[in-house]
Gaussian input, Z-matrix of N, CA and C with variables (Angstrom, degrees):
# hf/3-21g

backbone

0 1
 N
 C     1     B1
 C     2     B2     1     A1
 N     3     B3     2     A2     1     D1
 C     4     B4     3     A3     2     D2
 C     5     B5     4     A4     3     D3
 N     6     B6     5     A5     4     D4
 C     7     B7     6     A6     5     D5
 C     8     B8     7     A7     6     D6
 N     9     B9     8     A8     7     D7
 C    10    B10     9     A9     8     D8
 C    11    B11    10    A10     9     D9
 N    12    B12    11    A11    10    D10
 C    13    B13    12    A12    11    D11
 C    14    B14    13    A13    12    D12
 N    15    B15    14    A14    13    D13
 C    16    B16    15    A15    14    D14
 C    17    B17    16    A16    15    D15
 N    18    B18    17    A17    16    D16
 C    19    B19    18    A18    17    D17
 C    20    B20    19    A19    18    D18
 N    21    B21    20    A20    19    D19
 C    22    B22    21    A21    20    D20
 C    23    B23    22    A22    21    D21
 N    24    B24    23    A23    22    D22
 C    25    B25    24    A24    23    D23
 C    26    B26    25    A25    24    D24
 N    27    B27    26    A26    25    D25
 C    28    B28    27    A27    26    D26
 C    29    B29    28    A28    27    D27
 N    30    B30    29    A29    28    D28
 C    31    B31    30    A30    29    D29
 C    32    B32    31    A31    30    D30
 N    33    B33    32    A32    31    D31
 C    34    B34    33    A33    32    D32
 C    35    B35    34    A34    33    D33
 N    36    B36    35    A35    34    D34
 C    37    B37    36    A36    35    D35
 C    38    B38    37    A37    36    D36
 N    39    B39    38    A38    37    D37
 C    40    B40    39    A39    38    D38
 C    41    B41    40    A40    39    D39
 N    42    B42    41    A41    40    D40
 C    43    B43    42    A42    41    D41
 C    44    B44    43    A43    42    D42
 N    45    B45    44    A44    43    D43
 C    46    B46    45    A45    44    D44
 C    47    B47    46    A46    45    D45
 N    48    B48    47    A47    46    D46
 C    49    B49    48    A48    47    D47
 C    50    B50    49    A49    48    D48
 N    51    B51    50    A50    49    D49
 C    52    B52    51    A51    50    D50
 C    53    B53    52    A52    51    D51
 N    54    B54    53    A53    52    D52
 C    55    B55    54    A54    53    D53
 C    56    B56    55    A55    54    D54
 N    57    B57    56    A56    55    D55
 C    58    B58    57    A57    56    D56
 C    59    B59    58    A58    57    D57
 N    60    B60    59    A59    58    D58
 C    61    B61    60    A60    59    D59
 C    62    B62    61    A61    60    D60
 N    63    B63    62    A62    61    D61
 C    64    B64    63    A63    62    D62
 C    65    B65    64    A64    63    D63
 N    66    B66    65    A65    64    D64
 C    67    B67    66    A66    65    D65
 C    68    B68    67    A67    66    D66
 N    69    B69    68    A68    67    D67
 C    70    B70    69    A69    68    D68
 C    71    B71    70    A70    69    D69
 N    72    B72    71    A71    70    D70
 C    73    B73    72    A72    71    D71
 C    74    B74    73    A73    72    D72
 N    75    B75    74    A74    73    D73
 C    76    B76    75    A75    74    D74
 C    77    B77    76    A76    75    D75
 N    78    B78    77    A77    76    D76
 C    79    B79    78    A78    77    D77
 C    80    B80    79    A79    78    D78
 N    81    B81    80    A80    79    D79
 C    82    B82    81    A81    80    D80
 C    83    B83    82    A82    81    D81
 N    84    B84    83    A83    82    D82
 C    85    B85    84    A84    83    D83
 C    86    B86    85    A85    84    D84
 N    87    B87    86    A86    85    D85
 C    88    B88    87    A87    86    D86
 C    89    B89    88    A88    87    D87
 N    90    B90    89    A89    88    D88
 C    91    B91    90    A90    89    D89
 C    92    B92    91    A91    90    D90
 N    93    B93    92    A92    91    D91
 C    94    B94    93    A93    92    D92
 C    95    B95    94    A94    93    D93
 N    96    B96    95    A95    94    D94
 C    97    B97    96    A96    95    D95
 C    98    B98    97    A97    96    D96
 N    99    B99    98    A98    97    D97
 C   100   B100    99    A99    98    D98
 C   101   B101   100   A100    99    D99
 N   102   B102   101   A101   100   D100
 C   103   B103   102   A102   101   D101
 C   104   B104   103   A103   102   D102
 N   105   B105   104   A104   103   D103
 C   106   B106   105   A105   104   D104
 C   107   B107   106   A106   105   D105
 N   108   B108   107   A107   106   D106
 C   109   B109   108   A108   107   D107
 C   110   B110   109   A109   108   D108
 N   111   B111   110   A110   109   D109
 C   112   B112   111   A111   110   D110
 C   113   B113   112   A112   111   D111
 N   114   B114   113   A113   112   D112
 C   115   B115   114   A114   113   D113
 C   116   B116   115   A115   114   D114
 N   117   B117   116   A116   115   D115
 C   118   B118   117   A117   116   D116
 C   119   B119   118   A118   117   D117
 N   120   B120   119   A119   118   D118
 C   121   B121   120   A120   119   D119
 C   122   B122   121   A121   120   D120
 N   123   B123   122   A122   121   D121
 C   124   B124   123   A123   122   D122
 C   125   B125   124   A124   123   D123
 N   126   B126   125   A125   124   D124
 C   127   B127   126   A126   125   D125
 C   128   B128   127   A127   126   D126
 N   129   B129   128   A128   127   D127
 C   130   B130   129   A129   128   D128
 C   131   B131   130   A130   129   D129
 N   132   B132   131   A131   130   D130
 C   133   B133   132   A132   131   D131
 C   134   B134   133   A133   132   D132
 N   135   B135   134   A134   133   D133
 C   136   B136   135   A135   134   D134
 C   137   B137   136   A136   135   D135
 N   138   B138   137   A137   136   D136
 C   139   B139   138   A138   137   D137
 C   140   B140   139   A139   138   D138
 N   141   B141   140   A140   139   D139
 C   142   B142   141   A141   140   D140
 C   143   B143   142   A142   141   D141
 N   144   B144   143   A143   142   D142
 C   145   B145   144   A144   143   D143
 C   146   B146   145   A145   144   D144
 N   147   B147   146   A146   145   D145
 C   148   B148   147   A147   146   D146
 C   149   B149   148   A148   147   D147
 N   150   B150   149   A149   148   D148
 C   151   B151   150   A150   149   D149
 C   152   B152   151   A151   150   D150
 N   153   B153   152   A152   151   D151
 C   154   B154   153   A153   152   D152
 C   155   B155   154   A154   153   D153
 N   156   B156   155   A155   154   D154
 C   157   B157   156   A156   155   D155
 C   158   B158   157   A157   156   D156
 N   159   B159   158   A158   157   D157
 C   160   B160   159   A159   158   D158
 C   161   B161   160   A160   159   D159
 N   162   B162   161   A161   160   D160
 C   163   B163   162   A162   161   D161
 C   164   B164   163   A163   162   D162
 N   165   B165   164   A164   163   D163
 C   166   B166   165   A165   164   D164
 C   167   B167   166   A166   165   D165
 N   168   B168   167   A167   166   D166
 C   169   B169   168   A168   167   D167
 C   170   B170   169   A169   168   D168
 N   171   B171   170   A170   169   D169
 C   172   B172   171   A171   170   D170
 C   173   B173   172   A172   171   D171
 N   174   B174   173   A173   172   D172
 C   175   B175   174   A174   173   D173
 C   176   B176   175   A175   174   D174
 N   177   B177   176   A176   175   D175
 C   178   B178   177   A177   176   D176
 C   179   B179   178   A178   177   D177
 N   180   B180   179   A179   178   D178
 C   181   B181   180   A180   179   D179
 C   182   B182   181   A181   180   D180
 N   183   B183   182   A182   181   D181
 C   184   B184   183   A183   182   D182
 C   185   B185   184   A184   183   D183
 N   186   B186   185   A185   184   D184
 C   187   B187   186   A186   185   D185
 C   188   B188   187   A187   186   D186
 N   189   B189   188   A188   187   D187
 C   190   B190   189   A189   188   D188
 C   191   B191   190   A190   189   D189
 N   192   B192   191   A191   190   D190
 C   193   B193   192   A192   191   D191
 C   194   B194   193   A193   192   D192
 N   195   B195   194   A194   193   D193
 C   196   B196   195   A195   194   D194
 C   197   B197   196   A196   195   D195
 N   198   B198   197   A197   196   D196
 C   199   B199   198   A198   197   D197
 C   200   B200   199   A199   198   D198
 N   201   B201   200   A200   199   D199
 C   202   B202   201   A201   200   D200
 C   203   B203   202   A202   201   D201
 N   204   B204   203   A203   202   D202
 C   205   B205   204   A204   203   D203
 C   206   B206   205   A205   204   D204
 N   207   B207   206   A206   205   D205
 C   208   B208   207   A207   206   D206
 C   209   B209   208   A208   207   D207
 N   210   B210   209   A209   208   D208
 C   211   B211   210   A210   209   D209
 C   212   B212   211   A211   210   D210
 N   213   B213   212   A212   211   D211
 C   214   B214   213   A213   212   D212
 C   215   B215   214   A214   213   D213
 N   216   B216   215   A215   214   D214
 C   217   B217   216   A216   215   D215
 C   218   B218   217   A217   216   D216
 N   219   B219   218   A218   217   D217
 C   220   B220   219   A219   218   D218
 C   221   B221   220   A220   219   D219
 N   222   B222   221   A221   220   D220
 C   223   B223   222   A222   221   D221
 C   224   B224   223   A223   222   D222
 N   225   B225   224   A224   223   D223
 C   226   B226   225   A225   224   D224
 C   227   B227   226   A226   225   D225
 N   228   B228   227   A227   226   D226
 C   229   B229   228   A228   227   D227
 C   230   B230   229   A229   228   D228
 N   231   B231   230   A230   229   D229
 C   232   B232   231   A231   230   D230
 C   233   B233   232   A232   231   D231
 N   234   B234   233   A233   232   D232
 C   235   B235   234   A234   233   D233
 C   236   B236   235   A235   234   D234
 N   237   B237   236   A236   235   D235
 C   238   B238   237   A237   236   D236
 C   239   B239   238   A238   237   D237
 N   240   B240   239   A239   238   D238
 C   241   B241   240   A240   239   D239
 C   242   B242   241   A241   240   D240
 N   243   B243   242   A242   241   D241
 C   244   B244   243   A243   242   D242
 C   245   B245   244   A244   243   D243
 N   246   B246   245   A245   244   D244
 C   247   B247   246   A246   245   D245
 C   248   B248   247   A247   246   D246
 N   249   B249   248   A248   247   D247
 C   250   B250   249   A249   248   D248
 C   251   B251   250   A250   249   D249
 N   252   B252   251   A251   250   D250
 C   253   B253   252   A252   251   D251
 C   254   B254   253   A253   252   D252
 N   255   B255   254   A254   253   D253
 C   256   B256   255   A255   254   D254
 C   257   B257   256   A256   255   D255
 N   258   B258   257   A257   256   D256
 C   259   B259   258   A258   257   D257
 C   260   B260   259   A259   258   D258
 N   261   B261   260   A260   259   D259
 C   262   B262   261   A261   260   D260
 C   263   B263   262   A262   261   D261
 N   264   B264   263   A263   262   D262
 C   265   B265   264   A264   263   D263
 C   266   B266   265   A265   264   D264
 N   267   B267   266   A266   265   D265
 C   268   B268   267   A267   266   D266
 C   269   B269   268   A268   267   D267
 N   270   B270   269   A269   268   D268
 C   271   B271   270   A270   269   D269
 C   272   B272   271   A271   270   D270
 N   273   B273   272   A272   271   D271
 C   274   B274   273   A273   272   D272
 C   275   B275   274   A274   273   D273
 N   276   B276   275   A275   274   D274
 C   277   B277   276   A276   275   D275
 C   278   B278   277   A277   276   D276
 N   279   B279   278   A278   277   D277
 C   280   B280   279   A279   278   D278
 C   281   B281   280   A280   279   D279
 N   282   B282   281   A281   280   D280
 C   283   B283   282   A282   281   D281
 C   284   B284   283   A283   282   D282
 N   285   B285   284   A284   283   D283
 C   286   B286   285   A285   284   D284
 C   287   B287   286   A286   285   D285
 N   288   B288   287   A287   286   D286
 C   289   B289   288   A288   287   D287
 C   290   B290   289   A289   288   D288
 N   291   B291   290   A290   289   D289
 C   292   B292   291   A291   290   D290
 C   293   B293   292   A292   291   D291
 N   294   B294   293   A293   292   D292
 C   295   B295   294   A294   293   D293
 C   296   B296   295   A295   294   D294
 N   297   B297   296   A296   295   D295
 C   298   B298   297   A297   296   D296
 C   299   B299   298   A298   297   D297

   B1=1.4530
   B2=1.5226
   B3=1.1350
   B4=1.6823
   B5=1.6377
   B6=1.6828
   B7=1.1258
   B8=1.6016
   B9=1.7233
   B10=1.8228
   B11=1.6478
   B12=1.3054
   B13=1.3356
   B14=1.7230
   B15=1.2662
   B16=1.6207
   B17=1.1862
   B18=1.6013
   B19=1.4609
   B20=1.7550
   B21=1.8386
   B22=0.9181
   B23=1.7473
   B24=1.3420
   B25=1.3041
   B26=1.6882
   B27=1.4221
   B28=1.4899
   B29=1.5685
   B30=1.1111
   B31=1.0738
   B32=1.7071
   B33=1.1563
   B34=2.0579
   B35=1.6330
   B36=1.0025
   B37=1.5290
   B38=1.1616
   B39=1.1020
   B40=1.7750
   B41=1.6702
   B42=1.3862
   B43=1.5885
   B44=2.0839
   B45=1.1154
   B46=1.6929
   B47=1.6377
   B48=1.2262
   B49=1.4429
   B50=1.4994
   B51=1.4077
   B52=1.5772
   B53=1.6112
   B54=1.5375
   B55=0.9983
   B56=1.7559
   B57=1.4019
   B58=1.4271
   B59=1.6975
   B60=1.0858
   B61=2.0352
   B62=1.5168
   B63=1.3957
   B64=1.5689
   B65=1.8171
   B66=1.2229
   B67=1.5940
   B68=2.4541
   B69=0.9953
   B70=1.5740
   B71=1.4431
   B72=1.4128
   B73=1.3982
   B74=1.0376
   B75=1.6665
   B76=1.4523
   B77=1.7179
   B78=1.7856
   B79=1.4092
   B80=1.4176
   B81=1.5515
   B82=1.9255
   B83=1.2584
   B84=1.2940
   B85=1.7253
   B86=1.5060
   B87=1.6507
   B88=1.4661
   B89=1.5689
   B90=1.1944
   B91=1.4628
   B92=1.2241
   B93=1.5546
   B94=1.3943
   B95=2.1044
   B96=1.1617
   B97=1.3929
   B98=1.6880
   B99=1.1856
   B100=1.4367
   B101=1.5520
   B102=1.3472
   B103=1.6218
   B104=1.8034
   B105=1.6224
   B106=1.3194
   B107=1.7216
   B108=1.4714
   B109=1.2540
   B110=1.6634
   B111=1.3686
   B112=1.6474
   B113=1.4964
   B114=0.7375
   B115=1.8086
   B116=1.2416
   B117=1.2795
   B118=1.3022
   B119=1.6069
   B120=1.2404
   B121=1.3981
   B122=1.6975
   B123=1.3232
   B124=1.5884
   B125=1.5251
   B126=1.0857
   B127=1.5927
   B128=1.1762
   B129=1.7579
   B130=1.5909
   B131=1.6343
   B132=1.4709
   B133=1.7014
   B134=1.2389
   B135=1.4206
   B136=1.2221
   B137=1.6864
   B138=1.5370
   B139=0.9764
   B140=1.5288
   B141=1.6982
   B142=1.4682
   B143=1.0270
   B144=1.5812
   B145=1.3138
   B146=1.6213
   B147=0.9423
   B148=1.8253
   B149=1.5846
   B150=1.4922
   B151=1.3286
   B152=1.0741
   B153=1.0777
   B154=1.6083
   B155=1.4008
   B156=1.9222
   B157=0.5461
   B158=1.7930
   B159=1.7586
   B160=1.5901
   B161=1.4732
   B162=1.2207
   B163=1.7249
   B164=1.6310
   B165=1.1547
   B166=1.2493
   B167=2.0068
   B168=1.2702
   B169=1.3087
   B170=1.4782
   B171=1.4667
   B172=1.4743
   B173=1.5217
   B174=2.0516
   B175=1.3633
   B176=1.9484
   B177=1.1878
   B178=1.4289
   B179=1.1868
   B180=1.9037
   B181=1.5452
   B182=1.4934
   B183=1.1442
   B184=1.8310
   B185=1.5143
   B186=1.2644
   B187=1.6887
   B188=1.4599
   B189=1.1782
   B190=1.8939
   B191=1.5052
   B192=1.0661
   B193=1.5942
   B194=1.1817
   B195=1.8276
   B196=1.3513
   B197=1.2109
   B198=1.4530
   B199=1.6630
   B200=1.1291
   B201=1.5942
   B202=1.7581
   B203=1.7987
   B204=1.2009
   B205=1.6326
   B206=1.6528
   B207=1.6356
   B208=1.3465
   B209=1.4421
   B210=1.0073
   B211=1.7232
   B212=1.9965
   B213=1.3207
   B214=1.5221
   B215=1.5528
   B216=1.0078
   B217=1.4627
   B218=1.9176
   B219=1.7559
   B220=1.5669
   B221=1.2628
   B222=1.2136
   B223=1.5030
   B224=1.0831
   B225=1.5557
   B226=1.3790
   B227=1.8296
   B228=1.8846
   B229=1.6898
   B230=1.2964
   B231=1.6913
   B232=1.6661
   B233=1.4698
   B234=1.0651
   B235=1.5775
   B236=1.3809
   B237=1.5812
   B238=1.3737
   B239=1.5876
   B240=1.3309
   B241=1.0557
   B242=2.0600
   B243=1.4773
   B244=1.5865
   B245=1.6135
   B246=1.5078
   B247=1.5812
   B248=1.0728
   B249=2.1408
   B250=1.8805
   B251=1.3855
   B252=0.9927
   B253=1.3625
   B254=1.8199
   B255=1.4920
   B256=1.4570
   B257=1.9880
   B258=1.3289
   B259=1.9080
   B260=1.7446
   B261=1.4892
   B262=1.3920
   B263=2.2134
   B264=1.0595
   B265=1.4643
   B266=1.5495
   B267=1.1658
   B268=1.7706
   B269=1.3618
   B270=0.9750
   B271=1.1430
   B272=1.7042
   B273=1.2577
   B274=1.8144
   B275=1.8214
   B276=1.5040
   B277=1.4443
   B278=2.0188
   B279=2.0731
   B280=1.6947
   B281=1.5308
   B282=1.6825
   B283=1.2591
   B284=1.8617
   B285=0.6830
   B286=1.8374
   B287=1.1118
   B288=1.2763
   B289=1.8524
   B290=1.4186
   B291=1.9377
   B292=1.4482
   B293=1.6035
   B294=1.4495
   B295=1.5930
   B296=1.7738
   B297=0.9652
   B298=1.6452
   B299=1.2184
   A1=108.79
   A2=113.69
   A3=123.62
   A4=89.49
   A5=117.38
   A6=108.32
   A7=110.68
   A8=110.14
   A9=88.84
   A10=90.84
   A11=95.73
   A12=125.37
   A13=134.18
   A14=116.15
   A15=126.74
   A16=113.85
   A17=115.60
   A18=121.48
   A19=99.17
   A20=106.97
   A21=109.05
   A22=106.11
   A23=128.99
   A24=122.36
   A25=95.98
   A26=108.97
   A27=141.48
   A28=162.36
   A29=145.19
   A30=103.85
   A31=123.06
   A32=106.71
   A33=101.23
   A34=102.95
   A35=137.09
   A36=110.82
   A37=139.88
   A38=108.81
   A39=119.52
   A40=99.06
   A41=118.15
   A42=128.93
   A43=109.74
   A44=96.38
   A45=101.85
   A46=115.69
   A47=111.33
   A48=118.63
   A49=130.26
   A50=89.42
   A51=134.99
   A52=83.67
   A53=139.37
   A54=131.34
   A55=103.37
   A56=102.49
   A57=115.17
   A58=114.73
   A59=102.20
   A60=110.54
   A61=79.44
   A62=125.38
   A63=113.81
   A64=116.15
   A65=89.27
   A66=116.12
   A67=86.45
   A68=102.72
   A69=117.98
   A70=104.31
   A71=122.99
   A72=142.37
   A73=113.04
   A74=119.91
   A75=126.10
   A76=95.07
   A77=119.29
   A78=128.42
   A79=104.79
   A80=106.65
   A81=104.28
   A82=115.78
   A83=145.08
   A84=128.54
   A85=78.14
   A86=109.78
   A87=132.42
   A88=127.61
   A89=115.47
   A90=112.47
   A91=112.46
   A92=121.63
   A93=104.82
   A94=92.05
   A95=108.42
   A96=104.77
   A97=107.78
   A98=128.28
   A99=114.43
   A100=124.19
   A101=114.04
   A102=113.49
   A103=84.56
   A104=99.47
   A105=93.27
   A106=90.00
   A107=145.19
   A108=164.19
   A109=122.15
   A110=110.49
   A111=102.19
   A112=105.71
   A113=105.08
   A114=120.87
   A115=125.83
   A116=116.67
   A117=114.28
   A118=106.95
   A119=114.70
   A120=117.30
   A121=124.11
   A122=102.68
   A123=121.30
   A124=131.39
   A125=107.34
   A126=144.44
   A127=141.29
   A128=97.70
   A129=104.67
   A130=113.75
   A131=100.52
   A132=94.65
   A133=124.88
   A134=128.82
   A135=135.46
   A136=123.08
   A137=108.22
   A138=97.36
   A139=93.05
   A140=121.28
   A141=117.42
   A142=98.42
   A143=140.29
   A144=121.81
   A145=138.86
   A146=118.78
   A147=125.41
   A148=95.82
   A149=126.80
   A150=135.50
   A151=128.46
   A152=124.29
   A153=139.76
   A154=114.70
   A155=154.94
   A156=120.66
   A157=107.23
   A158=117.12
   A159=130.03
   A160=94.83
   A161=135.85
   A162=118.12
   A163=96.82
   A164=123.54
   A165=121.08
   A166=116.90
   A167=93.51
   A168=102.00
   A169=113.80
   A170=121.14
   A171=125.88
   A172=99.15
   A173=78.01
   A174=99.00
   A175=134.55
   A176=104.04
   A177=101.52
   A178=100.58
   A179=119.15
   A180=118.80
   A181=99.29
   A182=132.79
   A183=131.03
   A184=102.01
   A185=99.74
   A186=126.82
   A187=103.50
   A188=116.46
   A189=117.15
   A190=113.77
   A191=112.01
   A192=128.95
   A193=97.89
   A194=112.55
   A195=125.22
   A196=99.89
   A197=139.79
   A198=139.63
   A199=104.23
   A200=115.23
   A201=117.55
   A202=99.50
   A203=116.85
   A204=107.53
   A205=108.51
   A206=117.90
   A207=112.02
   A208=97.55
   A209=160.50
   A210=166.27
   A211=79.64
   A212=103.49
   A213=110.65
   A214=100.63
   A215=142.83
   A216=143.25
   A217=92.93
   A218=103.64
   A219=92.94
   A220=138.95
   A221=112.76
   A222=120.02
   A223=134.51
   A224=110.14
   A225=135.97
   A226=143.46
   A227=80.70
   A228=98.05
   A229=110.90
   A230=117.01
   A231=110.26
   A232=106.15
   A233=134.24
   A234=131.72
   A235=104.27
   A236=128.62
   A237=115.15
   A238=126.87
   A239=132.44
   A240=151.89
   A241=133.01
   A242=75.46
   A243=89.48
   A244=130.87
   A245=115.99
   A246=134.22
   A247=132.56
   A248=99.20
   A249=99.38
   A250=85.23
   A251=168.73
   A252=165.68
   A253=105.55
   A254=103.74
   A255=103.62
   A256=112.71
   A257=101.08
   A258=93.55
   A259=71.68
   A260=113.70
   A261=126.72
   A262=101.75
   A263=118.13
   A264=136.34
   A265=106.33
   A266=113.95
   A267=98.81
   A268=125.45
   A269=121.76
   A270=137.08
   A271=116.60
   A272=129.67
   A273=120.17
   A274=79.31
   A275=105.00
   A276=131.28
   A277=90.65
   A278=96.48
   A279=96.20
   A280=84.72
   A281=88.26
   A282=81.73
   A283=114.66
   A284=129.77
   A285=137.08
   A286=97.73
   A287=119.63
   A288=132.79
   A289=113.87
   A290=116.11
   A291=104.15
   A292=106.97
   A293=106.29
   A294=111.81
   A295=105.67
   A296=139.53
   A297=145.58
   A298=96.28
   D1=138.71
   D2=-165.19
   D3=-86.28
   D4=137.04
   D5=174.65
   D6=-138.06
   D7=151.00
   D8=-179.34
   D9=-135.06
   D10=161.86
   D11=-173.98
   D12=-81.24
   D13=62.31
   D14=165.98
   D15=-29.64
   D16=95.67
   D17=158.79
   D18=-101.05
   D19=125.69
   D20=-175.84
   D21=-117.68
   D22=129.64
   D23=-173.29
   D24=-115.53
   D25=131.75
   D26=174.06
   D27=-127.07
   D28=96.93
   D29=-158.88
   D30=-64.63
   D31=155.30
   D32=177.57
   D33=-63.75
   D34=-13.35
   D35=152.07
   D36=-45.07
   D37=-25.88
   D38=-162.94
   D39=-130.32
   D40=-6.30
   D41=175.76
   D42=-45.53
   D43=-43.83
   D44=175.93
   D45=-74.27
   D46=-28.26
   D47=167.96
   D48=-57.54
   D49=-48.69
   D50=-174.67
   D51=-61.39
   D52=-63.80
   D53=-129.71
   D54=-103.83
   D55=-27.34
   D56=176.62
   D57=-74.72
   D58=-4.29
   D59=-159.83
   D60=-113.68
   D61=-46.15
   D62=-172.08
   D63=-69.90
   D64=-25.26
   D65=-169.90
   D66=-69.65
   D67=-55.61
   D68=-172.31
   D69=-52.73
   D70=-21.55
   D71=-160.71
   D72=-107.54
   D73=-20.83
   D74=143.58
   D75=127.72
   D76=-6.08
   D77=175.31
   D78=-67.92
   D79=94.56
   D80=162.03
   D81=-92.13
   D82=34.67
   D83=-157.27
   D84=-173.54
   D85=113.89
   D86=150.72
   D87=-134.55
   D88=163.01
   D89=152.26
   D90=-118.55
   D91=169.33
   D92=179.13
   D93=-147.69
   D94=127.39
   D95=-173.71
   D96=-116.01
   D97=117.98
   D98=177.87
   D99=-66.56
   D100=151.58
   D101=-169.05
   D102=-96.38
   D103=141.13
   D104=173.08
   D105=-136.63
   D106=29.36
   D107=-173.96
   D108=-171.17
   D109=127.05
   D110=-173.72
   D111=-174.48
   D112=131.75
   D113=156.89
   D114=-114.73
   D115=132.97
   D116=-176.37
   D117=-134.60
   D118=160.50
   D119=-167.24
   D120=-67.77
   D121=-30.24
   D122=158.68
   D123=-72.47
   D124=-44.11
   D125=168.22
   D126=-72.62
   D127=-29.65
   D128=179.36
   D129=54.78
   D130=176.64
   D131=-179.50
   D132=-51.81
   D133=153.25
   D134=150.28
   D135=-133.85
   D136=152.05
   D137=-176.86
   D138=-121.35
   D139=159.03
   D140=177.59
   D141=-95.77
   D142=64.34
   D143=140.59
   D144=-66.10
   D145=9.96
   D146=-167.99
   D147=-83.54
   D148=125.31
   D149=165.98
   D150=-44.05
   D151=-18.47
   D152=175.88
   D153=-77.25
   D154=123.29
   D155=-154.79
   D156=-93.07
   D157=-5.14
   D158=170.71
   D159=-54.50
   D160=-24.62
   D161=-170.39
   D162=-72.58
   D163=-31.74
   D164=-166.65
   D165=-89.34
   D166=169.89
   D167=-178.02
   D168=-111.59
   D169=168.11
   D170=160.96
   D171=-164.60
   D172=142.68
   D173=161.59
   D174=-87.56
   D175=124.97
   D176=-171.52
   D177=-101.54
   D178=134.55
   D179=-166.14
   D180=-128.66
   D181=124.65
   D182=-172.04
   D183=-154.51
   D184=145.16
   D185=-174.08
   D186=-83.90
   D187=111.23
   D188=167.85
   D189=-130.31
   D190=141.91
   D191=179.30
   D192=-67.47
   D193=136.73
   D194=-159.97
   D195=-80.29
   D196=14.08
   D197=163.57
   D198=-71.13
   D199=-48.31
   D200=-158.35
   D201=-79.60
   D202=-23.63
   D203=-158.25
   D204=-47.00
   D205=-44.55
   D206=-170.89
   D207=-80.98
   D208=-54.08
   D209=159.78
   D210=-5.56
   D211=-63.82
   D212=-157.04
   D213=-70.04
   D214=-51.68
   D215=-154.01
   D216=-73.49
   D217=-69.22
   D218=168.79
   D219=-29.16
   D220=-48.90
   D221=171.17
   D222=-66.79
   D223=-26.24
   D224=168.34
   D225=-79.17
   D226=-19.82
   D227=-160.13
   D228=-71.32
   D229=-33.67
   D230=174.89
   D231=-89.01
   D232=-13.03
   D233=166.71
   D234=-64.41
   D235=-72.52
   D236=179.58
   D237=-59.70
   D238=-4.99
   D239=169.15
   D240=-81.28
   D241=-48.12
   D242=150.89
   D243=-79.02
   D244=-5.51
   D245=157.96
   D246=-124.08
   D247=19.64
   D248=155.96
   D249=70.19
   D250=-10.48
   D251=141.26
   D252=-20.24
   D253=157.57
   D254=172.68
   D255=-142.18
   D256=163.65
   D257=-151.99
   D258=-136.19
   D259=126.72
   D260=170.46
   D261=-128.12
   D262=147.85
   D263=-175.16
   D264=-122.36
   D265=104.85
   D266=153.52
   D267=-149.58
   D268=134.30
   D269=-147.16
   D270=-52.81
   D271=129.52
   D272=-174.93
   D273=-89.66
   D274=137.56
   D275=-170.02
   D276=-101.57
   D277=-56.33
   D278=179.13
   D279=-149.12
   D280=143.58
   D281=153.08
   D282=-144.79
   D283=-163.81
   D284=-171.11
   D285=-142.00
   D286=154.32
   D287=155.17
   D288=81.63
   D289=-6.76
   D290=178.63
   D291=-110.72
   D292=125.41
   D293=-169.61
   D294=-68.34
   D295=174.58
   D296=151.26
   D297=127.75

């Protein structure tokens, strides 16, 4: 099965949302790593220093079968958009260790 790679960027406010709506979409298997360094082209650097953990961001990374990606992006595009959020695709070439 051809599979591609959901890098999802967020803030952790909306990270449980993010995960329950993907979960609804039939995505059970993520990681999620927090950004604590970043620049972005609009934004310029940032650093996550703010004590709160909503100041900060994370990336959520999950394996989906290249059927679901557009099902997933549609469903997704004004949700991640309405939270400044960002939706990246790339393709698994090989991979090891994922059963299905």
């Amino acid at each position: 099965m051809a599979l591609q790679k959901l890098e999802i960027i967020i803030s952790n406010s909306y990270l449980e949302q993010l995960v329950d709506h993907l979960e609804d979409l039939g995505v059970h298997g993520y990681t999620a790593l927090e950004i604590f360094r970043g620049k972005g082209i609009k934004t310029g650097d940032h650093l996550s220093e703010g004590l709160l953990p909503t100041t900060r961001s994370t990336m959520l990374i999950c394996l989906v079968g290249e059927a679901m990606v557009e099902d997933i992006f549609g469903d997704l595009e004004k949700y991640i958009n309405d939270r400044n959020g960002v939706v990246f695709t790339v393709p698994v070439l090989r991979h090891m260790g994922v059963k299905g």
